[in-house]
Structures are given as structure tokens and as C-alpha cells.
C-alpha positions as CSV (number, residue, x, y, z in Angstrom):
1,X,-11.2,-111.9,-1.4
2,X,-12.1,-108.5,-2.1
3,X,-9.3,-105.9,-0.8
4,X,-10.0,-102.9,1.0
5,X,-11.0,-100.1,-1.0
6,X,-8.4,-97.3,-1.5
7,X,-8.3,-93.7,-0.3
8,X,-10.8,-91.5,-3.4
9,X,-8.2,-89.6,-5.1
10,X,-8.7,-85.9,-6.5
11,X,-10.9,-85.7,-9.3
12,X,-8.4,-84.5,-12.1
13,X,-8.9,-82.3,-14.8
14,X,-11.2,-83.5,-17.7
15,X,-9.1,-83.5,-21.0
16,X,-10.3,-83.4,-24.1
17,X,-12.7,-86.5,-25.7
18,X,-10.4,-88.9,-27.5
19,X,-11.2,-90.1,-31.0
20,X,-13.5,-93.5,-29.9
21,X,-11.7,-96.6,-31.0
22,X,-12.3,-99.5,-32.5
23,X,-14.3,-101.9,-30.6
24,X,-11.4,-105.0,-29.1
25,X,-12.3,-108.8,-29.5
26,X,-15.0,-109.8,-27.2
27,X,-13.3,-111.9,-24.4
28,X,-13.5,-115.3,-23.7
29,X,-16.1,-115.5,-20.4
30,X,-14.0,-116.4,-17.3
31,X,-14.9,-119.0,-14.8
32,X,-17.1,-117.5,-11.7
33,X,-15.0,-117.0,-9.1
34,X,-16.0,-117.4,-5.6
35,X,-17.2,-114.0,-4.0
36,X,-14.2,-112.0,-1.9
37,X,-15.5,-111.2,1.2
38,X,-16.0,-107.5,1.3
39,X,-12.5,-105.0,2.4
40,X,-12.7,-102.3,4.5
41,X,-13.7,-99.0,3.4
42,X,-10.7,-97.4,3.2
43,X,-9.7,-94.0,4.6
44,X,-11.4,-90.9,3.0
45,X,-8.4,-88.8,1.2
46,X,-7.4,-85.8,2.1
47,X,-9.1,-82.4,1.0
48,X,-7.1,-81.0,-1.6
49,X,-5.5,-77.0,-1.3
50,X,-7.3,-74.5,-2.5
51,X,-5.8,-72.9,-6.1
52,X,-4.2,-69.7,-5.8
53,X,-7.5,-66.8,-6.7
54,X,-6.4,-65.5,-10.1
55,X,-4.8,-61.9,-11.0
56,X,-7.5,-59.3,-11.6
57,X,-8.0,-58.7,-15.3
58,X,-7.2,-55.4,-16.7
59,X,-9.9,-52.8,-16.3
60,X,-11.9,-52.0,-19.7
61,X,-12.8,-49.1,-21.5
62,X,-15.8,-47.4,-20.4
63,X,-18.6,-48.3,-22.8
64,X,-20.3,-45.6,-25.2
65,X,-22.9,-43.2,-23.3
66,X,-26.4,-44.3,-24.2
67,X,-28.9,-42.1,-26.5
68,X,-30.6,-39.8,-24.6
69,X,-33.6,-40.6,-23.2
70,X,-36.9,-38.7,-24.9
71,X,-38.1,-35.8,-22.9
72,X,-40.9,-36.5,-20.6
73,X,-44.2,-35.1,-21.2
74,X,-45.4,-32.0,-19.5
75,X,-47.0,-32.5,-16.2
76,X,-50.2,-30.9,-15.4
77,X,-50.3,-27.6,-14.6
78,X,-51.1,-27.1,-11.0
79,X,-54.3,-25.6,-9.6
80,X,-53.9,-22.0,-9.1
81,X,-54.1,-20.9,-5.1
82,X,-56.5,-19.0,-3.4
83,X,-55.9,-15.4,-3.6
84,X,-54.2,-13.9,-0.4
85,X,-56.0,-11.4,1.8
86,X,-55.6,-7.6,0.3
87,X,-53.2,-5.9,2.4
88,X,-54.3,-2.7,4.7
89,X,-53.9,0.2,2.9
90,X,-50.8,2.3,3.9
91,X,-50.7,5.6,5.6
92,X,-50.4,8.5,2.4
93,X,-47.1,10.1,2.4
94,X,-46.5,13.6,3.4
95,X,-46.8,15.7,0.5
96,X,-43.8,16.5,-1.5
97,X,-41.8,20.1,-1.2
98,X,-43.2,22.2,-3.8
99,X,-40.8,22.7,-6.8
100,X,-38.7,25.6,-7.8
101,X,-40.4,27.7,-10.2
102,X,-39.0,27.1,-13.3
103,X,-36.8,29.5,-15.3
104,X,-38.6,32.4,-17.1
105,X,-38.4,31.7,-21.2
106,X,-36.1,33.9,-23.3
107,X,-38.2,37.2,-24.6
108,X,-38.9,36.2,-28.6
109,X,-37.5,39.0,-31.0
110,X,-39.8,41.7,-32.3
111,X,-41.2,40.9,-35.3
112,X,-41.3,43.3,-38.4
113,X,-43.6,46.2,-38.0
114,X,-46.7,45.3,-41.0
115,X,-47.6,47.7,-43.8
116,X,-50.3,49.8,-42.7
117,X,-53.6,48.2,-44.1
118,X,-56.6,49.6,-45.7
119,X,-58.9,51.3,-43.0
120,X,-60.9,48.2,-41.5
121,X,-64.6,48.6,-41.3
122,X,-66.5,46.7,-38.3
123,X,-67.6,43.4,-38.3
124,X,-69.7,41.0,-36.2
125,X,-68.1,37.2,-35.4
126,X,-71.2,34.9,-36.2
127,X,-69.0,31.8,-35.0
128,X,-68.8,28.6,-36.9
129,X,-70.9,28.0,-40.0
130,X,-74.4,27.0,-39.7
131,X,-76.1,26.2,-43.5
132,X,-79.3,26.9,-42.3
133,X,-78.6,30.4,-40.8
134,X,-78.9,33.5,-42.9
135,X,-75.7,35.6,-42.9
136,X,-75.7,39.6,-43.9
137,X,-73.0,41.8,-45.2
138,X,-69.5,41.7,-42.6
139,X,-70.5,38.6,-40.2
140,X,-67.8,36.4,-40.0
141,X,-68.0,32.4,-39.8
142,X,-65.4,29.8,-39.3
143,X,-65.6,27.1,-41.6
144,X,-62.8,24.2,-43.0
145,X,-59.9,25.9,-40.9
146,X,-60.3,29.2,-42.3
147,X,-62.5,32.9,-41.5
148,X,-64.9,33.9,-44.1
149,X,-66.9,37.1,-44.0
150,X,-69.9,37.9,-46.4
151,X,-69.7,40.7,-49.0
152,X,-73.7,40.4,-50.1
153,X,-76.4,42.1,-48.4
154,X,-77.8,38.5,-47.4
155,X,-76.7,34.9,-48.0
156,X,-78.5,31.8,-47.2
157,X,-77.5,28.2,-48.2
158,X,-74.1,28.6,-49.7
159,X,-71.5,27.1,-47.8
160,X,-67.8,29.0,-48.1
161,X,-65.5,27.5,-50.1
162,X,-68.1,25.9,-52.5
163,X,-67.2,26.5,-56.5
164,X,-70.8,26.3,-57.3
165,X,-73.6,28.1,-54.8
166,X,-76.2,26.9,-57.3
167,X,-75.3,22.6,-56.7
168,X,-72.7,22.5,-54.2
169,X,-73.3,23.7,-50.6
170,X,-70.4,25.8,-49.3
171,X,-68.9,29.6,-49.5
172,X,-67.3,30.7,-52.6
173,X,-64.0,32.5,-52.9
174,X,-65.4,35.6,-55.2
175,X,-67.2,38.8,-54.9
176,X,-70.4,37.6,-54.7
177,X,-71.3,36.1,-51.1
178,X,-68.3,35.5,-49.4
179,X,-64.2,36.2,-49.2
180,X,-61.8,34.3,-47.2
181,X,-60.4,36.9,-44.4
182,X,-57.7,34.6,-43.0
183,X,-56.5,30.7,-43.5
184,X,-55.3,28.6,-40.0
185,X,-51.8,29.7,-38.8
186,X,-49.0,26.6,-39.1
187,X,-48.1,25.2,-35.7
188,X,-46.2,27.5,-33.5
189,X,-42.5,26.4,-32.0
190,X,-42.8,24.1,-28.9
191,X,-41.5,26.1,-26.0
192,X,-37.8,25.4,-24.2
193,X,-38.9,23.0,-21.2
194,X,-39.3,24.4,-17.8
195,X,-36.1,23.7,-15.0
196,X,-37.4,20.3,-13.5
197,X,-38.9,20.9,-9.7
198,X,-37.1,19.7,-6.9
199,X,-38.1,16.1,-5.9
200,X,-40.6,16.1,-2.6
201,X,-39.7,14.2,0.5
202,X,-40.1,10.4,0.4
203,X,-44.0,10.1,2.3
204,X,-44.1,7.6,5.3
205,X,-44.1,4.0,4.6
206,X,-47.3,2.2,4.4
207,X,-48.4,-0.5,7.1
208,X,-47.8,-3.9,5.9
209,X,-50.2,-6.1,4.7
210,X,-51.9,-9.2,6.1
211,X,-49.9,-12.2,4.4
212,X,-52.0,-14.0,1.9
213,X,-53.2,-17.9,2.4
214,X,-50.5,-20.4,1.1
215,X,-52.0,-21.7,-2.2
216,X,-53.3,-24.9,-2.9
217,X,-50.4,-27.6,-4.4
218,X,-50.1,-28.0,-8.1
219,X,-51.2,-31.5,-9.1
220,X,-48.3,-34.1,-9.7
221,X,-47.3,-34.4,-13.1
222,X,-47.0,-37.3,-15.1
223,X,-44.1,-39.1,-15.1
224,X,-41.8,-38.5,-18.4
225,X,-41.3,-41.5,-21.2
226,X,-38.5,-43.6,-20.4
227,X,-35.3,-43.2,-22.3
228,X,-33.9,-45.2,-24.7
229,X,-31.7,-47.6,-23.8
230,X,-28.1,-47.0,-24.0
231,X,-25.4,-49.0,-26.6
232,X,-23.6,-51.9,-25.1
233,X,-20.7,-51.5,-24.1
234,X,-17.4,-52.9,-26.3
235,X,-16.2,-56.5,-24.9
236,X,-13.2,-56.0,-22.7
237,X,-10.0,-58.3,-23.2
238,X,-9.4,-61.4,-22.2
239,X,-8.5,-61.3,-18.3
240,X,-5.2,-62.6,-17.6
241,X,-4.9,-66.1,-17.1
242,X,-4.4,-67.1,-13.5
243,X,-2.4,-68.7,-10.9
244,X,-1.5,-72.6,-11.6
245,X,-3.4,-74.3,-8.8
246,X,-1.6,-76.7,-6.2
247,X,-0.9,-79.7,-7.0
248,X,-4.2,-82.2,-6.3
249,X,-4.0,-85.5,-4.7
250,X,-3.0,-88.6,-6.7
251,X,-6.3,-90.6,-7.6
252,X,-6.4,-94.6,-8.2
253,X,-5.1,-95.9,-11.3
254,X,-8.3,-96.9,-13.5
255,X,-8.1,-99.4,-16.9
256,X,-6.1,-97.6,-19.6
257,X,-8.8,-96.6,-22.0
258,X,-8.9,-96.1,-25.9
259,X,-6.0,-93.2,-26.4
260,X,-7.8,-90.0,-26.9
261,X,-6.3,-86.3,-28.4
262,X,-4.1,-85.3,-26.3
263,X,-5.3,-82.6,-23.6
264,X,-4.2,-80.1,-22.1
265,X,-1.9,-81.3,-19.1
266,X,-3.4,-81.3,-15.8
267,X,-1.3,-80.0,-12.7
268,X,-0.6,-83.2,-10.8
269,X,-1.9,-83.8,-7.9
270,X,-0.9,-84.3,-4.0
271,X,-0.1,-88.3,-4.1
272,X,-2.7,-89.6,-1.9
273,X,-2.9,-91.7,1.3
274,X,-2.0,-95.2,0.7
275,X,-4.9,-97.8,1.5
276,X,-4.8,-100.5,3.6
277,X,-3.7,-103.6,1.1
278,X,-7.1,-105.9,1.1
279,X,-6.9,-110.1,1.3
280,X,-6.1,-111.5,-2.1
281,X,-9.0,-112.6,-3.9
282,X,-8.5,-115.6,-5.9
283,X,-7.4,-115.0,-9.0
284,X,-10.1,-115.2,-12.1
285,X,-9.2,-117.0,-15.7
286,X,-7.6,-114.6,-17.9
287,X,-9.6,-112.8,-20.7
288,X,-8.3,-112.4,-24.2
289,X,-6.8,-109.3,-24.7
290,X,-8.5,-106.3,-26.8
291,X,-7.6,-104.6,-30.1
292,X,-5.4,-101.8,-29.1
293,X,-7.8,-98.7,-30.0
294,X,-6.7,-96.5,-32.9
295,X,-4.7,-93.1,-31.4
296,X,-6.8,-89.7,-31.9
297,X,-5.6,-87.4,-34.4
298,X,-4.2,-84.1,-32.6
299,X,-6.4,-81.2,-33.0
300,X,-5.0,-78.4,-35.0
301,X,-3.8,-75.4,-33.0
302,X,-6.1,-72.1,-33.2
303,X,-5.2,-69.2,-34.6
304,X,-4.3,-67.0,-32.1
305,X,-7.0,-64.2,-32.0
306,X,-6.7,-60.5,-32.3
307,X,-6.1,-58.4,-29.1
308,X,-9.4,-56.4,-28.9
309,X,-10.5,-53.2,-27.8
310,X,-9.7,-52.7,-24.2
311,X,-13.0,-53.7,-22.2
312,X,-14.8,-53.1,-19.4
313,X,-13.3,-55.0,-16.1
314,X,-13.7,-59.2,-17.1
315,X,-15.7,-60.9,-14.4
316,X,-13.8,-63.2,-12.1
317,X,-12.6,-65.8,-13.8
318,X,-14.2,-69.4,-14.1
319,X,-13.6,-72.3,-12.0
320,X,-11.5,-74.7,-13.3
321,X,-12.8,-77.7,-15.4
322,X,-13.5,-80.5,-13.4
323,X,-11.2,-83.7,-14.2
324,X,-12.6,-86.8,-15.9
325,X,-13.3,-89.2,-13.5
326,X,-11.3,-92.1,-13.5
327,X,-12.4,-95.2,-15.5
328,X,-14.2,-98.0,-13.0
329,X,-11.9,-101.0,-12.6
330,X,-13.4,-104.2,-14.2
331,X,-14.9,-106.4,-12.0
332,X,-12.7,-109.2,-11.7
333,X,-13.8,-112.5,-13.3
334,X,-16.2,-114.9,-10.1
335,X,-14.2,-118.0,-8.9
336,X,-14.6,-121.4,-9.7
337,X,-17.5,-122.7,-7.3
338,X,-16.2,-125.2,-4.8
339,X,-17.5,-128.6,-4.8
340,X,-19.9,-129.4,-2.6
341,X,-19.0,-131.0,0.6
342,X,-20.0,-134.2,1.6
């Protein structure tokens, strides 16, 4: 008879796949036995602990600042707003106090008394030079910055200054038509600058004027080109490893399989609730035993790796690897069928 089935132990931690083995001797095929009647369902184990959360890995270095990103492009240039009302015009200012004369200029120095000249004779000023006009003896004529007065009887058509009075319009410098009676004067000296004038009373302030309408708002402008994404940051180390978790529930004993490598030792478990014993079944023919499978070679031990840069704070660590489920008993061999009654 079937017994009843056990309390389901904790699931244990997988461990590594073992080398497969070699397959065993198939076993001789036992006798049917008669079926057990089915056992109670036994008791649902208890809930395992939770594990311990693990210690918070060391923060990491702040990654590299990203490139900058390109400058956005210029937005549009808003429209321009209406033009505010002109202000009234203010009230003119009272007129300013009239200045203080200004300080009379220094008297020059005499000049040199002139040698006495030759007795003049009267002339007539004629003004400046006209070619077309006829000029007679002592009219004078400004002409090219400088006097001229005409020596002949009557001139007509010969500018002063000119060499030739025969090709070239203009006076000539001799004693035939005309003589220069005096050349333009140099620049005189610029006079000392008169005493400043006293400054005039401030004039009344003018009466504000009408604020102007608020212009109209700029148009939006267009949004800028999106930077360049930034370097990734450098992996942070390995967080420290955490907390052993309580020890999990004892599960049921399954067939001992082929011998894998040897993993890494689980924490053991909380020993489990003890089933209720089921009614013994009747006991099957024996099968031939198996080959024992060959034992996995041991895996070589990494190399232990080089402590990086400090990183950026590791995420929270993984769950722990969820154990192998244990191996499904075989089913035991079906009884002998009873003879049939009479």
C-alpha cells in the first residue's frame, strides 16, 4: 500500500551539472505488484525564513560628464510691437541765467612802425575778376587769392597771373597789363577762449508721457538640437557578497543520482516536519543494480579577477539560485496479481 506522502521540503540550492554517466544495466522487469491504496497527503512544510537582505555594495565613482550637447538653433526672432503712443510734450524750461561776460583778451603788442612808402596814387576796387569785363589803368580785381591792379591804359581778356596774354587767359606778373598789389595773409592766431558762462537754472520738468501699448510677443523659437549623449559610466566593483541565508527546511531524500562536479555547498536547511508513516505496500521483486556512474572531474578554480575601478553604486544583489529539485523516487515495481477467487 502506498504510504502517505511526506511534508515538501525546501527547494535547495541548484549545484552545478555533474559530468552525465555512463548509462547502468537495464534492469530485470519486476513482477506487477498489486496497486497500494492511495496515503494521505501529507502535511504542507513549513515556510522557510527569509535570508538576511545583503550589505549595501560600496558606492562607485561618478561616471565621466557627457560631451556637450550642440547648441540649439536660433529661434525666431519675435515680431516687433506696436509703437507706443508719443508722449505729451513737456512744459519748456525757464530760460537759463544769462552768463558772465567773459574776460576781456590781453591787448596784442604794437607792431613795428613800416618804412614810409612811395606816395600812393588812387585807385578804384573793381571786385573779383570778370574775363569778359574791360579793366583801365589803377582798378583793382581779386583773382587766385591775391589783389592785382592794371598798369595799361585798357585791358580786356587777360586773366592775372597768366604767363602768356596771347594763349593763356589770366593776368601777367610784368609791366604790361597788370602787377600783383598784395598776396592772401597766413591764418591769424586763434584767440584765448572766453571764461565759460555760468550754467542757467535747471527749466521745469516736462509732463509725462502716455505709456505706450505692450508689444505684441515674439514668436516661440525652435527648440535646440539635442545633445550628444554622454560616455557610460566605468563599471563599479563587485558589491560585497551578502549575508548567509537561514538555514532552509530538510527536503525528502530522492534516488542518489550519477555523481556530478562538486558544487558549491548549499546552507542546510530547517529539517522538516516528519510525515505521517503510510501502510506498507507490498514489496516488488528486486531489480538489478546499475553501473555506478563515472565521478565528474572538478572544475578548475578561476583566476581571481582584478579589483576594478571603483563604480557607480552595484544594484541590489540577485536572488539566490534556486536548488535543484530533488530527483522523483522510482515507482516501485506493481505486485503480483492475486489469483482469482473462486
Amino acid at each position: 500500500v502506498q504510504g502517505v506522502q511526506g511534508v515538501q521540503g525546501v527547494q535547495g540550492v541548484q549545484g552545478v551539472q555533474g559530468v552525465q554517466g555512463v548509462q547502468g544495466v537495464q534492469g530485470v522487469q519486476g513482477v506487477q505488484g498489486v496497486q497500494g491504496v492511495q496515503g494521505v497527503q501529507g502535511v504542507q512544510g513549513v515556510q522557510g525564513v527569509q535570508g538576511v537582505q545583503g550589505v549595501q555594495g560600496v558606492q562607485g565613482v561618478q561616471g565621466v560628464q557627457g560631451v556637450q550637447g550642440v547648441q540649439g538653433v536660433q529661434g525666431v526672432q519675435g515680431v516687433q510691437g506696436v509703437q507706443g503712443v508719443q508722449g505729451v510734450q513737456g512744459v519748456q524750461g525757464v530760460q537759463g541765467v544769462q552768463g558772465v561776460q567773459g574776460v576781456q583778451g590781453v591787448q596784442g603788442v604794437q607792431g613795428v612802425q613800416g618804412v614810409q612808402g612811395i606816395q600812393g596814387f588812387g585807385i578804384i576796387w573793381m571786385g573779383m575778376y570778370d574775363f569778359n569785363t574791360r579793366y583801365y589803368q589803377n582798378e583793382v580785381v581779386f583773382y587766385n587769392g591775391s589783389s592785382w591792379i592794371v598798369k595799361y591804359k585798357g585791358v580786356e581778356g587777360v586773366t592775372p597771373g597768366a604767363e602768356n596774354p596771347l594763349t593763356v587767359p589770366g593776368p601777367q606778373d610784368n609791366d604790361t597789363f597788370w602787377e600783383r598789389l598784395a598776396s592772401q595773409g597766413t591764418q591769424g592766431v586763434q584767440g584765448v577762449q572766453g571764461v565759460q558762462g555760468v550754467q542757467g537754472v535747471q527749466g521745469v520738468q516736462g509732463v509725462q508721457g502716455v505709456q505706450g501699448v505692450q508689444g505684441v510677443q515674439g514668436v516661440q523659437g525652435v527648440q535646440g538640437v539635442q545633445g550628444v549623449q554622454g560616455v557610460q559610466g566605468w563599471q563599479g566593483i563587485q558589491g560585497v557578497q551578502g549575508v548567509q541565508g537561514v538555514q532552509g527546511v530538510q527536503g525528502v531524500q530522492g534516488l542518489q543520482g550519477v555523481q556530478g562536479v562538486q558544487g558549491v555547498q548549499g546552507v542546510q536547511g530547517v529539517q522538516g516536519v516528519q510525515g505521517v508513516q503510510g501502510v506498507q505496500g507490498v514489496q516488488g521483486v528486486q531489480g538489478v543494480q546499475g553501473v555506478q556512474g563515472v565521478q565528474g572531474v572538478q572544475g578548475v578554480q578561476g583566476v581571481q579577477g582584478v579589483l576594478g575601478v571603483q563604480g557607480v553604486q552595484g544594484v541590489q544583489g540577485v536572488q539566490g539560485v534556486q536548488g535543484v529539485q530533488g530527483v522523483q523516487g522510482v515507482q516501485g515495481v506493481q505486485g503480483v496479481q492475486g489469483v482469482q477467487g473462486v
